[in-house]
N, C-alpha and C positions, 0 to 999 in steps of 0.2 A: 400192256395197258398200264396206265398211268396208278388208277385208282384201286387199291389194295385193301379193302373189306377185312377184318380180322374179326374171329372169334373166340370166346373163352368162356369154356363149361364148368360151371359152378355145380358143385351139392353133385358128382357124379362117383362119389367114391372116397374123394380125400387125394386118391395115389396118381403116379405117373399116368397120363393119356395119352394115347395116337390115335392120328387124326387122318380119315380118308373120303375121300369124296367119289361120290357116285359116279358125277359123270367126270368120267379122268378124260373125255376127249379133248371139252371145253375150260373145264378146269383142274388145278391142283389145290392142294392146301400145305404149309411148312406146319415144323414144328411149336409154334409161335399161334398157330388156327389162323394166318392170312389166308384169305382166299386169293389168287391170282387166276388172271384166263390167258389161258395158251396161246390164243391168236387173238386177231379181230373181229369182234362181235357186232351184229348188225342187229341193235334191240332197239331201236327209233320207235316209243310207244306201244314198247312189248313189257310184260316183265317175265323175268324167268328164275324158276324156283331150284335152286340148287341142294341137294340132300349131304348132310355131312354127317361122319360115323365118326361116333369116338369110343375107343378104346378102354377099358380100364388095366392097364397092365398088372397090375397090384390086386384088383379082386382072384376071388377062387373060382366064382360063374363066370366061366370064359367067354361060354352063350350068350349075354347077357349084352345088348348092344344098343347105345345111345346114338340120335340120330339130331338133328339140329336142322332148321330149315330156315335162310338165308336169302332174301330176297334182293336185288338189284332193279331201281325205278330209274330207267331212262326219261328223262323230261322232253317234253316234244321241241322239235328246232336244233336238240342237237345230233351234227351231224356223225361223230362218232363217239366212244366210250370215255377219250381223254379229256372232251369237255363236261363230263356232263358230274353230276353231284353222288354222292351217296348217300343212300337211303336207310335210313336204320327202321326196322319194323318191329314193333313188339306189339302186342306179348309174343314173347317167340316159343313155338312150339317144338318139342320134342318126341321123337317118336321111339318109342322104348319095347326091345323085342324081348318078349319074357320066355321063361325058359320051356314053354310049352308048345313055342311058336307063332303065338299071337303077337297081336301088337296093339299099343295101347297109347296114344298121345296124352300128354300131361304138359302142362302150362310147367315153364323150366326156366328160372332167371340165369344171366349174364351179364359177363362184366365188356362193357362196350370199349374196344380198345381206342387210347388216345387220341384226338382230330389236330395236326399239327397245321400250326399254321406260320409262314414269315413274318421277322418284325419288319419295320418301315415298309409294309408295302405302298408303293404306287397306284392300285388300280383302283377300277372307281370305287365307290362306295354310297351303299352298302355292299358288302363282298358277300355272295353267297360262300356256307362251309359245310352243312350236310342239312340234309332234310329228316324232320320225324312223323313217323306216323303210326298206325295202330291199325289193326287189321279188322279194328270192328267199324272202321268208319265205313264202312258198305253198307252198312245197316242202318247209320244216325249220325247227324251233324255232332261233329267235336267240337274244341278249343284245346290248342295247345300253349303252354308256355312254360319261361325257363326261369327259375331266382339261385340265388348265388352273385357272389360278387363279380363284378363287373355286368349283370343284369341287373336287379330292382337291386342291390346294395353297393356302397362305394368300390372303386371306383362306377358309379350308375350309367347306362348308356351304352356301355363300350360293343354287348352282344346284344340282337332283338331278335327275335320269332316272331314270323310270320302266324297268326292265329290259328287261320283256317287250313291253310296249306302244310304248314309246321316247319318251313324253312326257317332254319337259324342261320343270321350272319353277324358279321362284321362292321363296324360304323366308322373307323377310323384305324389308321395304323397303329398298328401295338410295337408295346419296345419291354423287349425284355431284361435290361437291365432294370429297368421299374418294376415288371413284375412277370417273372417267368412263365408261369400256367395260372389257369383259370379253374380252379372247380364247381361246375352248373349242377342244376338238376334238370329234368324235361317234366311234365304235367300233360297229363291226357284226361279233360273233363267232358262231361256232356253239355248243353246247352242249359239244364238246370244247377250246372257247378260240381254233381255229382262223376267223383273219382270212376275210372273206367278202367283203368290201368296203374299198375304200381311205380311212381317217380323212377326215373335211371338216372344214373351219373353221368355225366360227361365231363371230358377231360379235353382241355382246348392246350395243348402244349406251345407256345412261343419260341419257334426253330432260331435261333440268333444269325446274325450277319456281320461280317466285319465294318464294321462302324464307328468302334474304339481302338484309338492308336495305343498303343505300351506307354504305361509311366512309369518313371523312377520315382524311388520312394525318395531319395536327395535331389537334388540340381547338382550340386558336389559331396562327392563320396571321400574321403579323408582315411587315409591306410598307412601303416608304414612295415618295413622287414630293417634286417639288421644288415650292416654290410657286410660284403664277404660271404653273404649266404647262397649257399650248393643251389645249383637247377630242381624246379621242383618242389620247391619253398613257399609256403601257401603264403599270402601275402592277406587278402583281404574279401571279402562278397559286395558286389551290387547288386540290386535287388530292383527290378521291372515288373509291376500290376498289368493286366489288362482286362476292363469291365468285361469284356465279351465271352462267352463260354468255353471255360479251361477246357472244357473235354471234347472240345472241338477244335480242328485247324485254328480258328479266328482267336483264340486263347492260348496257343503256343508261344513260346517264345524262344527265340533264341539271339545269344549274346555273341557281338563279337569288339574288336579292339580298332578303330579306325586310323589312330593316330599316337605317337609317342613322343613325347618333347621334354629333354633333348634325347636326341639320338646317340647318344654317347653308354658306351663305345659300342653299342649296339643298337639297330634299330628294331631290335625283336626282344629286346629284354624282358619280358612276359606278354604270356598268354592268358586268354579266357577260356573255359571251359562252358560252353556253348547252351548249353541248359540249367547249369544251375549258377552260372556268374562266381564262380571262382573264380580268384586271378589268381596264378601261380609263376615262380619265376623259371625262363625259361635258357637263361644266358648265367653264364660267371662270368665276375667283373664288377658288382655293385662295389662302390667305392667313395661313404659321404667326403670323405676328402676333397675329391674331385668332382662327384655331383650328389648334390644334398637332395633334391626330390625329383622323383618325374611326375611328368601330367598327360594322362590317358581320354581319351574322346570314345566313350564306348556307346554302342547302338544294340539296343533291341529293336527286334523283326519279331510282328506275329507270322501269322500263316507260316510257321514251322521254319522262319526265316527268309522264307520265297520272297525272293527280291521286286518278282516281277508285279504279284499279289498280296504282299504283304505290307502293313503301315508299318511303320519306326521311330523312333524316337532315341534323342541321342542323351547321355549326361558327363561331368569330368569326373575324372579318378583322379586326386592327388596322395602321392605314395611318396611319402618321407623315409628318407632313409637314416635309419638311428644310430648311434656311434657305436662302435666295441672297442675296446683297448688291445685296437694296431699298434698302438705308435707308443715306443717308449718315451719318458720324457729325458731331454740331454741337457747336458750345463751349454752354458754361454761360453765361455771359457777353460782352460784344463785345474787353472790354478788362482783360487781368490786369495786376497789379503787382508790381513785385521790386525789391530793390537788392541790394546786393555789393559787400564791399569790393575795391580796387584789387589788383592781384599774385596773387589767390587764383586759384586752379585746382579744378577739378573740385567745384564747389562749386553748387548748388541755388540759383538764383535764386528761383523760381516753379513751380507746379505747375499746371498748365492740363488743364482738365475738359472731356470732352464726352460725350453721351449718343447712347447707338447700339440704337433696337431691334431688332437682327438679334439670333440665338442668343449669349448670352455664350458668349466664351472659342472663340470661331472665325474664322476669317481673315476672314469677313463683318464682325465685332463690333472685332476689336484695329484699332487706328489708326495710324497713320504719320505723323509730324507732321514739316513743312518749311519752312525759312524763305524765305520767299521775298522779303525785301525786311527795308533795315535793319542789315545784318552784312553788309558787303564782304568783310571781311579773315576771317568762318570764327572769329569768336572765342564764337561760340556752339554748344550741339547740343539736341537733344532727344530722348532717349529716352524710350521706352514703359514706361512699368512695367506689366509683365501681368498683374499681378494686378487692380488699379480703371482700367487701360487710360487713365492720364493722361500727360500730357507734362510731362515731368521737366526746365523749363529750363535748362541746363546754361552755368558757363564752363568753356571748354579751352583757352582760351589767356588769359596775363596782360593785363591793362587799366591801361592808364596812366589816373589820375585828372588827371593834369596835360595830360592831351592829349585825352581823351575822357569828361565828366561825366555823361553821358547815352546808354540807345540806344532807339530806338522800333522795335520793331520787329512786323512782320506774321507772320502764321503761320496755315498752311493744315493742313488735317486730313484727313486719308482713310481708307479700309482699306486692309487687306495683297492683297485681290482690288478687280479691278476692279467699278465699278456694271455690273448687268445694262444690258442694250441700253434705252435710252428712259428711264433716270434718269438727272439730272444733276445735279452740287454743289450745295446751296443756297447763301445767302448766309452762314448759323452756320454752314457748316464755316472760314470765315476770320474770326481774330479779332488783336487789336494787344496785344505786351505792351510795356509802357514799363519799363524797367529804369535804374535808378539806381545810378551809381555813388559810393562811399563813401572819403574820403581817409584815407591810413596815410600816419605817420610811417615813410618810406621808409630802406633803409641805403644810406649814403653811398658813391659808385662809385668803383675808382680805376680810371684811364683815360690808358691802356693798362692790362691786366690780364690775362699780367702783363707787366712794363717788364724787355727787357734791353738790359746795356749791356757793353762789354769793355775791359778791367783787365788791366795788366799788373800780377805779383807783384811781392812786395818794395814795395807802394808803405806809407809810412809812416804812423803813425797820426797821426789827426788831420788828415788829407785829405780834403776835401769832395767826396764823390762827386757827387751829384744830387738834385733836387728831387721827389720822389714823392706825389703831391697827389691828394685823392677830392674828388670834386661832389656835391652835394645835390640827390636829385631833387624833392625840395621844394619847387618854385618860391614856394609862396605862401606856407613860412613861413621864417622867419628864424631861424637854427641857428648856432651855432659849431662847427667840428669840429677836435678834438683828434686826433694820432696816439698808436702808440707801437708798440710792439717785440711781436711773439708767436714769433715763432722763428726765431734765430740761433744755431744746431750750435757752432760755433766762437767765440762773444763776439765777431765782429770790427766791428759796425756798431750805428749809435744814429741818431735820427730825432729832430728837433725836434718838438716834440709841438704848437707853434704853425704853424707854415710848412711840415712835411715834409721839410726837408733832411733828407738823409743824409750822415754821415762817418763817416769807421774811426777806432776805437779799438784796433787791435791792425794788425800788420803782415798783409797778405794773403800767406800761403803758396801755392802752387797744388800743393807736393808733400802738403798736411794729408791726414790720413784723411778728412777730409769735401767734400771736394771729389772726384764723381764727371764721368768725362769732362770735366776742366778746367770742370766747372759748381759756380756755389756760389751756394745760393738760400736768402733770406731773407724771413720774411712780415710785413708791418705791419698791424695795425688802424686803421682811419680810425671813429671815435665823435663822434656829435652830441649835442647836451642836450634832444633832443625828450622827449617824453610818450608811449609809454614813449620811454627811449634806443633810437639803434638802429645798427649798426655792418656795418662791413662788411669785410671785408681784401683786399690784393692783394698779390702776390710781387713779388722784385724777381732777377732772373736775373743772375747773374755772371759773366761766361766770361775765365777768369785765362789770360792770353799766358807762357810761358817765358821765364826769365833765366833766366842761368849763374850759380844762386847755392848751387850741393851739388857739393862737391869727388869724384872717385872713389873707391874702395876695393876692395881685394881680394876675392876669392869665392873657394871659402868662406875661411874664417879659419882655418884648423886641417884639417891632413892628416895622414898617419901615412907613416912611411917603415921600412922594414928597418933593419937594421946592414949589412947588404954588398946593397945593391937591385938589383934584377935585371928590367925596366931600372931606373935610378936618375931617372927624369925626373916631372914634377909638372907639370897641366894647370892654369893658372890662369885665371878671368873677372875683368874688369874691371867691378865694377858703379857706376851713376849715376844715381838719380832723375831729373835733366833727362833734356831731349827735344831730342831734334837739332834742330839742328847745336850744343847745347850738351851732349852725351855725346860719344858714339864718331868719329871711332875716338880710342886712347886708347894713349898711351907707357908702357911700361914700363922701369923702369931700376930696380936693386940701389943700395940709400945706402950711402955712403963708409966711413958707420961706425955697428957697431965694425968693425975692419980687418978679422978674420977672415969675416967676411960674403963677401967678395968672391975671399977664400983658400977657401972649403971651396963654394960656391954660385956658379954663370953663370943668365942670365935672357935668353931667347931671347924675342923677339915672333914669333908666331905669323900674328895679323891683328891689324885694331883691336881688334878684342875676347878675344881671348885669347894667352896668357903661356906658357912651361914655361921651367920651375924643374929645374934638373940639379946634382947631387953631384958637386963636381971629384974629391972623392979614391974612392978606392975602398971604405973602412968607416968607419964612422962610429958611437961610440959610444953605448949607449940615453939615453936621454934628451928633455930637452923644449926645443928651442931655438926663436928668435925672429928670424925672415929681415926687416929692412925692404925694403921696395917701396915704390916711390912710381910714380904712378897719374899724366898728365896729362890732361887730358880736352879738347877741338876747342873751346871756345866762343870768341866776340869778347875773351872776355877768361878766360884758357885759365884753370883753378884744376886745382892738384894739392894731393895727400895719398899722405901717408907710412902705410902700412897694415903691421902687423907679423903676418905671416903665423908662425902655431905651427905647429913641425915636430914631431911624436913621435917619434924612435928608438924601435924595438925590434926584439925578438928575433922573428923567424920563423920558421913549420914550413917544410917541402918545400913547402905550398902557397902562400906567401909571405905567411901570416896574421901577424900578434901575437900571440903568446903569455904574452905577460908576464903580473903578477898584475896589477899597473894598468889592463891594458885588459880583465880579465877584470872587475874590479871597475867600468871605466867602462861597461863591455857589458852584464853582470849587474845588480848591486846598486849602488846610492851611497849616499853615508854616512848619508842620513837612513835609507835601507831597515835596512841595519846596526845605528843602534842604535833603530830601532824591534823588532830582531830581540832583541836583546841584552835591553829594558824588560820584553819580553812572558817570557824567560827567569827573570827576575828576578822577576817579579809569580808564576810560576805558582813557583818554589821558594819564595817565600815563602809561597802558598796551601796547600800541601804540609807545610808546619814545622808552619802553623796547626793543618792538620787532625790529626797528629801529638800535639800538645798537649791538643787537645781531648779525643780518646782516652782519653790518660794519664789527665787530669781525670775520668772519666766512670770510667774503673774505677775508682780511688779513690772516688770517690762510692756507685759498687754496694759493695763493700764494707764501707763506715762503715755501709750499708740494713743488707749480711746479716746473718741471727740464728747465734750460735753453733754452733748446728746445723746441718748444709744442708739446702737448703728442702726437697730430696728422701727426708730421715729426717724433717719435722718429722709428727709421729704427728698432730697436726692435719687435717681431711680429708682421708687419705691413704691409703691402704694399703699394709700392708707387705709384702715380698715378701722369704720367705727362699729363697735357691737353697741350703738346704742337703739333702741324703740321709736326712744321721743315720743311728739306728737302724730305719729301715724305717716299718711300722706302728707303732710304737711314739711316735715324733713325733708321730703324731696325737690321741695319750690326753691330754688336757687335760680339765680339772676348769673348763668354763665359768661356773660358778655362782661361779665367787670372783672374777666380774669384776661383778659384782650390786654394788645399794649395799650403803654398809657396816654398815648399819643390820640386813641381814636375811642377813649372813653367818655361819653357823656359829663356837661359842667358839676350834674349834679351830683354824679355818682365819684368825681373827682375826692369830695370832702371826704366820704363816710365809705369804709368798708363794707364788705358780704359781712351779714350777720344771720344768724339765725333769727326764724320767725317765731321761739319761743324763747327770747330771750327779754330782757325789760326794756323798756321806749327809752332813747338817747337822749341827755338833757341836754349835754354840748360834747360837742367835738374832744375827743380827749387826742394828744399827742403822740404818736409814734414816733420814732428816729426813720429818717431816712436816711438810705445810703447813697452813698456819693456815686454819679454814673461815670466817674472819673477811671483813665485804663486802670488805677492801680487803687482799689478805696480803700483800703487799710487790712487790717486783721479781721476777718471775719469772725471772730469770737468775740469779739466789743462786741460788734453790734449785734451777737446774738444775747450777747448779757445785758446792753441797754436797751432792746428791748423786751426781752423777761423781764425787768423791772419796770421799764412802760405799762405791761401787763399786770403787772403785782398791782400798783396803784392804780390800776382804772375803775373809778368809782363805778363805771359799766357794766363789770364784768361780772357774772352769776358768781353764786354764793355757793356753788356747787361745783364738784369736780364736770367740766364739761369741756368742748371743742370751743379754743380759742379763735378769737375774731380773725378772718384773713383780711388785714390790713393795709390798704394802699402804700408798697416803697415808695412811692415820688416818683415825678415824671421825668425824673433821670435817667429811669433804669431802661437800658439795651436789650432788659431779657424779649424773648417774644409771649406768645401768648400759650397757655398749661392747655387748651385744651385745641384739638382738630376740627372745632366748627367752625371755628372763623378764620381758619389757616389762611383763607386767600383775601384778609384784611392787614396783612405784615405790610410795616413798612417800607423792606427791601431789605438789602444786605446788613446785616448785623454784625458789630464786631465783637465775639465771644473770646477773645484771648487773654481778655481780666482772669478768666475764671479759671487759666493755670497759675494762678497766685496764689495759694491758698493763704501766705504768711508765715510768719514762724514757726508758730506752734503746731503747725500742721507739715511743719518743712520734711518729716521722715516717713509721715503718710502719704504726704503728694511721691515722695522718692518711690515710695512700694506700689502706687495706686495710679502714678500720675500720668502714666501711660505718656511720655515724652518722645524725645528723639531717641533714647537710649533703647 
């Protein structure tokens, strides 16, 4: 029968147990507590109580025997034991045989073995999977139910129990990639909620099904081995997942190889190793030469590869095959050619070829090239150029054409790695280059270079020093060589331009400023009349010996002394350009005269090298005196000099300074400062006078501009502004219409001007000037002088500074009308071109002002 009932005895011991059942006709029981029945049972509505013993192996009361009771509930309709459900009863009871031979049932928990169930099933649903119940329901209504995830917790829904009956099912297909088992509990309450039974576990297992095909962890898997490599040569791993349960058929996998491309030269050149996807090689003959990668089509198979039941899935292997250094590299040819002229350096003779099938551009492929025969002396190299992997034959050191016209030389080729094991050089990795050398017109040596010699000073010009003479490396041609002069500091030497002698033209000094460390070095050119010319120079070294030929003198020249000194003594140095024993040490002595020298001044030697100078008397007036001293100096042939040491007198503070104006002026300023001080005085009062005058010029010129009037009365765009009170409102009563043309002024208003209404009543008419309406009336400066004198004499006019009458011009005038109320009483077009006239005397303000064609 189908349905397999397990049990497991808890709290029976701890130790090993065996398990045996009563009734062995209709059942057994394994190791594991399945119960299983022997045949086919016919419990349609029965149930039957099975007794099971267990064991303790491990106790010491052997007596001592556990009993388990086991119930199976057939449900009514079914017709035999395969369809029907399992029933799990608790509390389950055990029957425990003590060692006196009684028996004694105790309530005994167990672990209820796992309910498995298929994922994706098909059948209806709800699907029944076991039933629970309790053995006290005979007695009282229950309530069963089950929490744990996939019941009242997420995933919620998936299992439900029946309440009353205590059937647990199924609601929908399970997938056990999602989620493999379920752990529940069961609950057995009364109808007051009150617990009746202790919760059990239940374990719902999710049996898996092949559902999931094998995936590769690539699409393409990317491998390489080396060529040349033995059978058996692990190449690389792919790797194929399958969600479905490894430890089951449905989670096997195995690999195999479905295709090779290319086939060459075999079409089994490896294999896969069927469970764990190695690939290994299984042929010799890998050779990137001829084929640089193969491409593999591999398939995993679950169901342990079962063709017939198993899914697959396929992906690519690409397996590159990597270089070794097979293949020597060989020359192009047996024998290259070069030449090169002589004395050149780092200079390309030849470029030498060779051809290398191994990968370009890898230590297998780049060459190394060596001479091995030919070049004693290292006057050649050859470098690699990486790029076309040729040998660059190289000079690095100079070549005499007169000693070597030729080299033949050998040269071997290799790579940067050694050949694998069993290949050796051919004959084209060695090949000969003949190299030719090329003769130059060489510059001529001078030898020694450079030449010294040692000179005493003072020797005289026109002294033949020595013969300084260049060779021609030229052997085999025929040359003259000229000298001549390229650097002589001092003019003291000349050089026959035939022979090379040298001799002075000037006395050797050894004290000149150009003589460092008694050395004085002069350079000659040596030129031949080759094709091209070619030259060459050497120095000539001088090392001058001392004479006693520079008398001594005083150090310094000039001291300062007080009027009463305090002490009165004077430290003096004896200085000598020569070198000992023709300096120091050196006498001192005061000359005879003038006589007072020896009356007011004593001169003590101190050592050889220095003097004090002391004041016989006690003050000594300001001034600038002149002490002779004469100097002897130690040489073979002793020379003195009379050196006139300058004394300052002056005046001193407490601190025993100079204070005079002399030494403020020798300390501060000297006379060029002074009248450079004095120039710049003079230049800046002169720039001063300038700007002065300029001035002056410049208002006289605004002046001659202004018009008669000032610019800020001229009634010309301007406005006026009276600050005066007057009579109140009354200043403001003007009769604007008599400022209209005159064309459209009333008869009466013709005679008499706008006047103010606080001015005196009019006895008669007094006269103005009118001006002419004519295009061109004259200067307008007349007419503004006659009429300010108009206005001087109008017996009219206030007797007080006030605003002048505005007085009718005459009905001549063009102008229009001053104000915008009666704009639209004009008499039409006006002609205003009078009024770029101004006249003479305005001729250079109308030019600045007069805004014309210009």
């Amino acid at each position: 029968m189908e349905i397999k009932p397990s049990v497991t005895f808890l709290d029976c011991g701890g130790g090993e147990v065996w398990f045996q059942v009563e009734d062995k006709h209709d059942f057994s029981v394994n190791e594991d507590g399945g119960v299983y029945a022997l045949h086919h049972l016919n419990l349609l509505g029965k149930e039957k109580a099975v007794l099971v013993y267990a064991h303790d192996l491990h106790t010491k009361q052997l007596n001592i025997h556990d009993a388990c009771l086991l119930s199976l509930q057939v449900k009514p309709g079914d017709a035999t034991l395969t369809q029907q459900v399992p029933e799990i009863l608790f509390p389950w009871r055990s029957v425990v045989v003590r060692g006196d031979g009684t028996l004694r049932r105790v309530k005994r928990d167990w672990v209820i073995p796992p309910i498995n169930v298929p994922e994706n099933s098909r059948g209806q649903f709800p699907e029944d999977l076991v039933r629970i119940r309790s053995d006290r329901d005979k007695n009282r209504m229950l309530r069963y139910s089950v929490t744990g995830p996939g019941a009242d917790q997420p995933p919620t829904g998936i299992f439900i129990i029946n309440p009353i009956s205590g059937q647990l099912s199924v609601t929908k297909p399970l997938d056990r990639e999602h989620i493999s088992n379920f752990h529940l509990r069961a609950h057995a309450v009364d109808l007051n909620g009150n617990q009746v039974e202790n919760p059990i576990d239940i374990v719902i297992n999710v049996i898996d099904q092949n559902d999931n095909r094998p995936e590769f962890t690539h699409s393409i898997f990317n491998g390489s081995v080396p060529e040349g490599s033995k059978p058996g040569s692990f190449v690389m791993t792919v790797t194929a997942v399958d969600k479905d349960d490894p430890k089951t058929a449905n989670g096997m996998l195995r690999y195999k190889i479905l295709s090779q491309n290319p086939q060459s030269p075999s079409s089994n050149m490896f294999t896969i190793n069927n469970k764990t996807g190695d690939i290994i090689t299984v042929a010799a003959g890998l050779d990137r030469e001829k084929v640089t990668q193969y491409t593999l089509i591999i398939q995993a198979t679950d169901m342990e590869g079962n063709p017939t039941y198993g899914l697959s899935n396929t992906a690519t292997t690409v397996i590159r095959i990597t270089d070794v250094n097979d293949n020597a590299p060989e020359f192009t040819t047996e024998t290259f050619f070069g030449e090169v002229h002589e004395n050149r350096v780092n200079v390309i003779v030849a470029n030498l070829t060779v051809t290398d099938k191994d990968q370009p551009h890898t230590p297998a492929w780049s060459a190394v090239y060596r001479i091995i025969a030919g070049d004693p002396t290292g006057r050649f190299s050859i470098p690699t150029d990486p790029t076309t992997n040729e040998g660059l034959l190289t000079v690095v050191k100079p070549i005499d054409y007169e000693s070597t016209r030729s080299f033949m030389l050998t040269v071997e080729a290799e790579n940067e790695v050694t050949l694998v094991r069993g290949i050796h050089l051919p004959r084209q990795s060695t090949a000969t280059v003949s190299v030719r050398i090329l003769d130059l017109n060489e510059s001529p040596e001078f030898r020694p270079n450079p030449k010294s010699m040692r000179l005493e000073e003072g020797l005289s010009a026109g002294s033949m020093l020595t013969t300084f003479t260049a060779q021609d490396p030229d052997r085999y041609m025929r040359q003259t060589i000229r000298y001549s002069k390229m650097y002589d500091p001092a003019n003291w030497l000349e050089i026959n331009p035939a022979n090379g002698q040298i001799s002075t033209i000037a006395i050797l000094d050894r004290e000149s400023p150009y003589i460092k460390n008694n050395h004085y070095n002069v350079t000659f050119m040596a030129s031949d009349n080759g094709t091209p010319p070619a030259s060459g120079t050497g120095t000539l070294q001088i090392y001058l010996t001392d004479i006693n030929d520079n008398a001594p003198h005083v150090f310094p020249l000039e001291v300062e002394m007080c009027e009463r000194p305090e002490p009165n003594a004077l430290n003096l140095t004896a200085s000598d350009p020569d070198l000992s024993p023709n300096a120091g040490p050196f006498a001192f002595e005061l000359a005879n005269r003038p006589s007072d020298v020896r009356r007011n001044w004593t001169l003590h030697r101190l050592n050889g090298e220095h003097a004090q100078l002391r004041l016989r008397i006690g003050f000594l007036a300001s001034g600038l005196y002149e002490v002779p001293i004469t100097i002897t100096d130690s040489g073979n042939l002793p020379m003195s000099n009379t050196s006139y040491l300058r004394v300052k007198v002056c005046q001193c503070d407490h601190h025993g300074d100079c204070v005079d104006m002399e030494r403020i002026i020798a300390a501060g300023l000297g006379t060029g400062a002074i009248i450079a001080i004095l120039i710049c005085i003079i230049i800046l009062l002169v720039l001063v006078l300038l700007f002065v005058m300029w001035m002056k010029r410049r208002d006289k010129e605004r002046q001659a501009k202004q018009l008669l009037i000032d610019p800020e009365d001229d009634v010309r765009d301007n406005i006026l502004k009276y600050d005066e009170e007057g009579g109140g409102e009354e200043d403001q009563d003007y009769d604007l219409s008599q400022l209209q043309q005159p064309d459209a002024l009333e008869p009466e208003c013709v005679k008499v001007g706008i006047r103010r209404l606080d001015e005196r009543p009019l006895h008669h008419d007094h006269q103005y000037p009118l001006r002419s309406a004519a295009p061109h009336p004259g200067d307008i400066g007349d007419f503004i002088h006659e009429g300010l004198k108009a206005a001087d004499n109008d017996p009219t006019a206030p007797p007080y500074d006030s605003l002048l009458v505005f007085d009718y011009e005459g009905s001549g005038s063009t102008a229009g009308s001053l104000s915008s109320l009666h704009s639209s009483s004009s008499c039409g077009d006006q002609d205003y071109d009078y009024l770029g006239d101004w006249g003479p005397r305005f001729r250079k303000l109308a030019d600045l002002y007069g805004g014309g064609d210009d």
